[in-house]
N, C-alpha and C positions, 0 to 999 in steps of 0.2 A: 709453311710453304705458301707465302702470298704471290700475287702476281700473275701473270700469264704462264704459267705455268701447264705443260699439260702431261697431267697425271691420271686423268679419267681415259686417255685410248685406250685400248684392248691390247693395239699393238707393240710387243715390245721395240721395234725397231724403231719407233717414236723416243723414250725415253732417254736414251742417249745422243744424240744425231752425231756425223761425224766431225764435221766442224769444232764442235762442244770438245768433244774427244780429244781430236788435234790443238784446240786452243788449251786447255789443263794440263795436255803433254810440253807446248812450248810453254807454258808460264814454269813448269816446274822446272825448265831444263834453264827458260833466262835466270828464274831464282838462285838459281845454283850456281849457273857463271856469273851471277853477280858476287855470290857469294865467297866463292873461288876466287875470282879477281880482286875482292877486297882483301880478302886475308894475304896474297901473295903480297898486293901491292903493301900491306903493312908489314908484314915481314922484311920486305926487303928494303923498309928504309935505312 
């Protein structure tokens, strides 16, 4: 864990932020429509 990182708070509410949250939620949901859309669009050629 290099970096600016902060893992020395006390507080847990630091650890996660919501941001972070919501940004891991939409990358895994773009990965998926990407992934989605590739396979349909090769199937249906």
């Amino acid at each position: 864990m290099a970096g600016g990182e902060v893992v020395t708070q006390p507080n847990p509410n630091t650890k996660m932020p919501k941001w972070l949250l919501y940004g891991l939620i939409a990358k895994g949901v773009l990965v998926a429509a990407v992934i989605i859309g590739v396979t349909v669009y090769v199937t249906m050629q």
